[in-house]
N, C-alpha and C positions, 0 to 999 in steps of 0.2 A: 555642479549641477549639469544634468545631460538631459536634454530635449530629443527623444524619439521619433521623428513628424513624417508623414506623407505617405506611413502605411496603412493597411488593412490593419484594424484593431478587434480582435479577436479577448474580450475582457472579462467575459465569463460574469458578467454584472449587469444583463443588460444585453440590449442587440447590439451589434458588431458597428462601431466606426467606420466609413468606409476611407475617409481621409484623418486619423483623429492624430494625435499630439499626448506621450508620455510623458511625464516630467519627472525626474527622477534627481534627489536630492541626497548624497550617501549611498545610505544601503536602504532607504525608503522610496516607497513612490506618495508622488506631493500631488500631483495631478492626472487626470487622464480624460482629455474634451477633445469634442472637433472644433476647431477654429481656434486654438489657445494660440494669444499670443506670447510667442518666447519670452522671457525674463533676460535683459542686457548679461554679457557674458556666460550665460552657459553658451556649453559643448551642443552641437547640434549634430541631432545625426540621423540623416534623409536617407529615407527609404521607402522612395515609388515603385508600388510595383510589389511588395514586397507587404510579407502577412507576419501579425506581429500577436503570440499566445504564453500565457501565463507557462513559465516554466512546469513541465507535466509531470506528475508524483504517480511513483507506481508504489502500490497501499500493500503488495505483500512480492518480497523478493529474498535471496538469501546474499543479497552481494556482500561483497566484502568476506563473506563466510564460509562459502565456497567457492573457492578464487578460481580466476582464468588459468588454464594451462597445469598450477599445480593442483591436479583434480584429487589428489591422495595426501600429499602433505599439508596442503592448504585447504583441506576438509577440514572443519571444524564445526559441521551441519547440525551432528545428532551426536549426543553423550548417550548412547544407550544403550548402558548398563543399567539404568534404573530407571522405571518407567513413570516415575514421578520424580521432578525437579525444576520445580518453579523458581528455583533458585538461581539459577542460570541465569547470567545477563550477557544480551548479543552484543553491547559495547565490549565485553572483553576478546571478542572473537573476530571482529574485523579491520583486515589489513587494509589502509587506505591506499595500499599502492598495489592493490587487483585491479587488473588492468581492465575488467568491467566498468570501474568507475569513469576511464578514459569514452570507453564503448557506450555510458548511458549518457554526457556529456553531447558526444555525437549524436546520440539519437533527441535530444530537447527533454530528457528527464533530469530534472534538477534538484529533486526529491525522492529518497525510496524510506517507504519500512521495511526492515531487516532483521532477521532473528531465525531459531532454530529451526529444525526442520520440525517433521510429523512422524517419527519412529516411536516419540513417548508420549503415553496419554497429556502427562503436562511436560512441557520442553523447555519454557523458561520466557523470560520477558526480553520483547521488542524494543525495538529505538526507531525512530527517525531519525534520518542524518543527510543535509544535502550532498551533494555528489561531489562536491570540491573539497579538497583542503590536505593536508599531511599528518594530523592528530585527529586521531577521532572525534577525541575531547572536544573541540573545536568546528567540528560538522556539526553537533549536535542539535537537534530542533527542540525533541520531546522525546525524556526518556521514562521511567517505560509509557513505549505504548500500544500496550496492551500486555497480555500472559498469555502464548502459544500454549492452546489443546491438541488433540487429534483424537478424531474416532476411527471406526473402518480397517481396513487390511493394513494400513503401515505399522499401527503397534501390534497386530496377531500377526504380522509376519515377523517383525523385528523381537519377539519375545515369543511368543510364541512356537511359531514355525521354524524359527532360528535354534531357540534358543531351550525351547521346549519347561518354558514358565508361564505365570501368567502374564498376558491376559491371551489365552487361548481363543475366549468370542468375546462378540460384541458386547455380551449381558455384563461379562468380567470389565473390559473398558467402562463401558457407563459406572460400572460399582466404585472403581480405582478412582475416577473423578469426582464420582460424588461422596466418596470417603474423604479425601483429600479437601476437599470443601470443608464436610462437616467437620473436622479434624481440627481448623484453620479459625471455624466457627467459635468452637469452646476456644482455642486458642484465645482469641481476643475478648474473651469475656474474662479473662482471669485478670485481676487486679497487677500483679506485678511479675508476669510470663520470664520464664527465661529466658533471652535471644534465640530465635530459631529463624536463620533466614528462609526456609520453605515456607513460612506460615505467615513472613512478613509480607512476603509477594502475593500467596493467596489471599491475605487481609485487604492488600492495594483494590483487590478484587472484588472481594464483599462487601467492599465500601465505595466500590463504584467510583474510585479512583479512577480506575480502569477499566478496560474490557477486558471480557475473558471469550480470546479469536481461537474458533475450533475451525479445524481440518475437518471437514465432512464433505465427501462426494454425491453418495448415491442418498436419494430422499429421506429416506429410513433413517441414515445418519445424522441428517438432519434435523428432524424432528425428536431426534432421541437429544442433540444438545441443545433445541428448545423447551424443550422439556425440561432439563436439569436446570438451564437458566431460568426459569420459571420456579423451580424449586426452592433455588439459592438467592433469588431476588437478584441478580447480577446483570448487566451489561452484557448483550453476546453479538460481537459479528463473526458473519457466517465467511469463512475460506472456502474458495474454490467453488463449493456451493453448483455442483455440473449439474444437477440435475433438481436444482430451485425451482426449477419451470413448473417440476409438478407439483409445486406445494407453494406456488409464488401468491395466493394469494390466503396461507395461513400466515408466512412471515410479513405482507403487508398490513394483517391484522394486528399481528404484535409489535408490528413496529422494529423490525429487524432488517439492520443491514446486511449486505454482503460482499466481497471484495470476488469478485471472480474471473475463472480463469487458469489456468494458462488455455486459451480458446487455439492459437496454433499448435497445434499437437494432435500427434494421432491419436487411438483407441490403445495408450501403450501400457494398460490393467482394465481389469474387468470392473474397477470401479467409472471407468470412465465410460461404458457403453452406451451410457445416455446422452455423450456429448451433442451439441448442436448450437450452431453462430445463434437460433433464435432466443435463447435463454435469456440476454438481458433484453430483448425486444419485449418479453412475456413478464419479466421481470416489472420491468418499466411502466410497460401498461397497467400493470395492477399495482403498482405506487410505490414498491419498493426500492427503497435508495441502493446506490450499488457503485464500486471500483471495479475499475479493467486491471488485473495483473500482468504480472510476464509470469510470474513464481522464476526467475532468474535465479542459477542457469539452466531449468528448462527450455524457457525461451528467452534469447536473448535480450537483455534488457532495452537494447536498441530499436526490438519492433514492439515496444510499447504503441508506440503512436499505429502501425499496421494489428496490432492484437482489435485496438478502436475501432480499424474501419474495417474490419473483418465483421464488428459486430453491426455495422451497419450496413452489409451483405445480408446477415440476417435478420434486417429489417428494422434496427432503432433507428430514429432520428438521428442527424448530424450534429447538434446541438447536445444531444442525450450522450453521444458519443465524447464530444468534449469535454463534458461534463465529468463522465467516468475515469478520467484523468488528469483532472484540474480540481473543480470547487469541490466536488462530488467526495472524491477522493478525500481532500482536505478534509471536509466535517466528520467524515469517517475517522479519521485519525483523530479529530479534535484540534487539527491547526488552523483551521477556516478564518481565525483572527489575525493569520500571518499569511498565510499562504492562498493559492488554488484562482485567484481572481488580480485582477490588476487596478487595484482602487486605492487609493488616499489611505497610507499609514501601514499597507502592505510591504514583504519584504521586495525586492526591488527585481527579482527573479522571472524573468523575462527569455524569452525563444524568438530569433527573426529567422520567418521561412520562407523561402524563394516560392513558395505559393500557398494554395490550399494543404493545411497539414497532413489530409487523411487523403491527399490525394498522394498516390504512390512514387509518383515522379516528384514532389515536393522535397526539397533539401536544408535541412538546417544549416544556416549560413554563421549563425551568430546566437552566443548565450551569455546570460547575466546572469551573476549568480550576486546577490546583495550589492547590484548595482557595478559592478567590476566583471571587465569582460573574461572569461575560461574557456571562451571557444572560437575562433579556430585557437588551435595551440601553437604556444610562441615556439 
């Protein structure tokens, strides 16, 4: 048993501790008050001075899949040769020893979801997996979670433009998706289906198993994979989502998440002309739930926690900001019963920062991952 005491408590459950007390038993947390007193024989471990936040989940990244360093042989982003392949699973694709894992460690991400990229209308299913360990099999949190879409210029560039097939325009993406749907539809209504793994993953889908997470920039994109989810009755959060602002308060009406982002980066496509730090400020105010990404290696997965306070340059709250990479995050993906807050029966996934997290000069000193220290490295 390890007692945490005499930080700043940062719990994402509740206002902030200013002196509180973790109590951490395993790989669970058993307590989290101010004034606890220790239980005889644990580990104690004093930290005045010192701010103590739920290990932070970045909700869409590609680690592991597009590794550090070997940017061409350790590609393993996009299968795209064929613009539909739900089939695809991102636990087969990631090497746990990309050295990005070491880099999200350092920065107090303890958590990512990871999967294909956006070159095919469907790319295939996500995983969460914490950032530690040497078998994949064995990071695992929640798999799938979700089925990577995309609308917009990656699959008309990647087939298209490239390749000179469909899907040519946008009318052709929407049709390929929502073919693929309908397709997947009859699929499951037939009494005793042959094995098709495309049609097992889009069923994960249609039965709201899952989400089904589109790639969509510019508004328009947006509202075209509101629409289809609308059509198909399914689950959808919005990726990247740059230009949500101007439609933040139809996906508030339906009730639509969004994971957005990567906010450091330039205008580097003409989807991105809308960019602006205010997007989850506008977001937020109109009630729409939402995660801060890196999209890693876009940005590195280590300015997760600066991607935050970048958005609260553009005016969220600091709490909102938190949020976007903690609990926030969490229920997006569906692990809010394991992760994202630091409460009683949580996993034990813990960050101690030498001060305020979003403040620039702040350094992550120390990381738990199910209770067992991984950072600094032995």
């Amino acid at each position: 048993m390890i007692a945490f005491t005499g930080a700043r408590i940062i719990h994402m459950a509740g206002q902030p501790l200013e002196k509180g007390t973790v109590l951490v038993d395993g790989a669970k947390i058993v307590k989290v008050e101010e004034g606890l007193v220790v239980p005889p024989g644990a580990e104690v471990v004093d930290l005045p001075g010192k701010t103590i936040l739920p290990g932070m989940i970045d909700a869409h990244s590609h680690l592991g899949i597009v590794e550090e360093i070997y940017r061409e042989e350790g590609d393993d982003c996009n299968e795209n040769t064929d613009p539909v392949t739900p089939h695809l699973r991102a636990i087969d694709a990631i090497n746990p020893a990309d050295l990005g894992f070491r880099d999200a460690l350092a920065g107090g991400v303890t958590t990512v979801a990871t999967g294909p990229g956006s070159a095919n209308i469907i790319g295939g299913e996500m995983v969460a997996i914490k950032t530690c360990g040497t078998v994949v099999d064995d990071m695992i949190v929640r798999f799938p979670v979700g089925l990577k879409a995309a609308l917009g210029e990656n699959p008309k560039h990647s087939y298209g433009r490239e390749k000179k097939v469909t899907p040519t325009t946008r009318m052709a993406s929407a049709a390929i998706l929502r073919e693929a749907l309908a397709r997947a539809q009859d699929y499951l209504k037939k009494e005793s289906p042959e094995r098709d793994l495309k049609m097992e993953a889009l069923g994960r889908v249609l039965r709201r198993e899952v989400s089904l997470r589109v790639h969509a920039h510019r508004a328009d994109d947006i509202m075209t994979a509101v629409r289809i989810a609308g059509e198909f009755g399914v689950n959808l959060v919005l990726e990247h989502c740059t230009e949500g602002h101007l439609v933040a308060s139809k996906l508030a009406e339906k009730g639509i998440p969004a994971v957005i982002g990567p906010v450091l980066t330039n205008r580097a496509k003409v989807e991105l002309q809308g960019i602006t730090l205010e997007t989850a400020s506008i977001l937020a105010e109109a009630g729409v739930r939402f995660a801060i990404m890196t999209d890693h290696p876009v940005v590195p997965i280590q300015y997760l926690v600066i991607s935050a306070a970048l958005a609260v340059k553009g005016g969220l709250p600091v709490e909102h900001a938190l949020r976007a990479v903690t609990i926030d995050a969490a229920v997006i993906l569906g692990l809010e019963k394991r992760l994202g807050s630091l409460e009683p029966g949580k996993d034990a996934d813990l960050v101690v920062w030498s001060g305020n997290p979003l403040d620039i000069s702040s350094r992550v000193e120390q990381v738990f991952i199910g209770g067992v220290k991984v950072f600094p490295f032995s």
